[in-house]
Structures are given as C-alpha cells and as structure tokens.
C-alpha positions, 0 to 999 in steps of 0.5 A: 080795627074792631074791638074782637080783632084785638088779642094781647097774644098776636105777636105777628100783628104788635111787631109786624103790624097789618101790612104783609111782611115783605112791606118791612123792606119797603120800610126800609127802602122809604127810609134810606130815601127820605133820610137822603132827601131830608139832609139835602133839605136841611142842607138846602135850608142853610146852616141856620138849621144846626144852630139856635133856631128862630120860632119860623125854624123850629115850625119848619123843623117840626113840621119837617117830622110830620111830613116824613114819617107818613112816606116812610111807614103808610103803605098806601102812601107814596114817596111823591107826596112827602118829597111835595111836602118838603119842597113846599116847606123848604119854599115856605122858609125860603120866601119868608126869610126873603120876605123878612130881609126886604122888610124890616117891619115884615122881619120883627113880625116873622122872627120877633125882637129883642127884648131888654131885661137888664139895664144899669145894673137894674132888672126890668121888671115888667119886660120879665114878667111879659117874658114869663121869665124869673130872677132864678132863670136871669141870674143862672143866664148871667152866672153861665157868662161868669157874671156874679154881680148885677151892678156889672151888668150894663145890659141884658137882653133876651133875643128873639131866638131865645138867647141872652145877649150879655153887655159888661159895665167895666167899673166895679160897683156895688150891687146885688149878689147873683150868686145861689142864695142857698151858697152862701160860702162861695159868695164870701170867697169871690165878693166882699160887702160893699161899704154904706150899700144896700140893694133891693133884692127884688129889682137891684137898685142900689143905695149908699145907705148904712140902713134899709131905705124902706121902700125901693124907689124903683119896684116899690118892694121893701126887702133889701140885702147888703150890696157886694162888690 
C-alpha cells in the first residue's frame, strides 16, 4: 500500500481491510475448518501437548500459530497448504519423539537432561550459574513443595521440561532458612536456631560453630547466618 492511499478516516478498509466484504464469511468459513483440523492435530500429538512441554513441543506448538493464521485470514491462500503444514509438523514430532525413544544419546540431545542444582543440603553453584537461575528462583521452587529449610533438601534437580524435581532428607538438621529475608516473623513461628550452627548464606554449607568460620570451604564467600532447624 502507497503512502497516499493511507487515510485515518477510512473505516472501511481499518475494520474490513482490502478484501471484498463478502471475504468475512470466508474468514469465518476457514476458521471453523482449521480450528477442527488443529484439535485432531493436538489430539494426534498426544496428551503430552496439555501438560508441561519439552523445548521440541513448544517449537511445535509455536510453530502450530504460524501455520494456521495464514489459512485462515490471506484470501490468495488456500486451506491445502496449511492442512500440508500441519501434517509435516505433526510427522515432524512424531519421527523425533521415535527417533528419541531408539536413542538414548539422540533423546538427551532432542529433550536435554536433567540438571542437579541441590545436593545434601548444599546449592550447587555453578549448575545455577550455567542455569541462569538465582537463589530467589531456587528458594520460591522449594517453598511452593513447603520445603522451608535447605539441610531438608537431599536433592533438587531442575529437568529438562523445566520442572523442579524435589527429593526430601527425612532427618532434621540444622541449615539455611529459605524463608523471605524480608519476613522475618514467619521464620520464628515455624523454625527455631539451631544450637552452635552457622550456615554460609551463599551456598548452605553448614558448620557446628558458636562463630563465623571466615571463609566457606565450599563456595569461598564470607557471609554466614545463624542455621535453624
């Protein structure tokens, strides 16, 4: 469209557009089709598609927008190509997801593995850092599973969908509080200090001391808090 073809004032062409009016039923017309076509597709896709999604799902399913919008709204397209497009997509992740189950190898680089953030009690730094994830992010995953102290923690791991896999240490001992730093009130109704214990406030290691050890021997960081339990 030229430039003096352009006025604020035709409201024909903003709500209709170029295309005769009688191309709105069509539109309507293309939808309803495409619309039943794309719930046999994600029927066809499995049940997989209503849950948490891999990386290689969510690719489909964005790529599941693009190709229907251009059936359903370009006059000069017709509904052949998109119902083509979908059948690849869904042959697409059909021949992967295949692929993936014969090969182990073929699977961690399809979907990705799991990765271990947590373990003994104790954050693994440098799996977060990789992760681009921070303590905040950590801490909010184990407080929505009403896990409020790390050292109760035997092992975090984030998956490859994107989950938190949670797996409890059944003996209490002393660690770093998870709670809100800023809510300091609700930490005193449901944990106490631990006796003679410090935790370092950066990775969770934890020492039966009366004072601050310095250094941690695991992270190297120098800020320690009071452990609770």
């Amino acid at each position: 469209m030229k430039k003096e073809e352009i006025f604020l004032n035709d409201w024909e062409r903003i709500l209709i557009g170029n295309a005769p009016a009688e191309f709105l039923l069509e539109v309507f017309i293309r939808t309803t089709l495409i619309y039943i076509l794309l719930l046999v597709i994600l029927r066809l896709l499995g049940k997989r598609m209503n849950g948490q999604l891999t990386n290689l799902e969510m690719a489909v399913m964005l790529t599941l927008g693009a190709i229907v919008s251009p059936a359903m709204q370009l006059p000069d397209r017709g509904l052949l190509s998109g119902v083509l497009a979908l059948l690849c997509a869904l042959t697409f992740l059909r021949v992967t997801n295949l692929w993936g189950f014969r090969s182990n190898k073929a699977e961690q680089v399809i979907q990705g593995t799991e990765t271990m953030l947590v373990k003994d009690g104790i954050i693994q730094l440098h799996t977060m850092a990789k992760n681009r994830l921070s303590h905040q992010q950590v801490f909010a995953a184990l407080r929505n599973k009403n896990v409020y102290n790390l050292s109760k923690v035997k092992r975090l791991y984030l998956e490859a969908y994107g989950m938190f896999s949670i797996y409890e240490d059944e003996q209490d001992r002393p660690g770093l509080s998870i709670f809100p730093p800023n809510d300091p009130e609700i930490q005193t109704i449901h944990q106490h200090p631990a006796e003679s214990s410090v935790a370092c406030n950066n990775c969770g290691y934890t020492v039966r001391t009366n004072e601050a050890p310095g250094t941690c021997p695991n992270c190297k960081a120098k800020q320690w808090v009071g452990a609770v339990i």
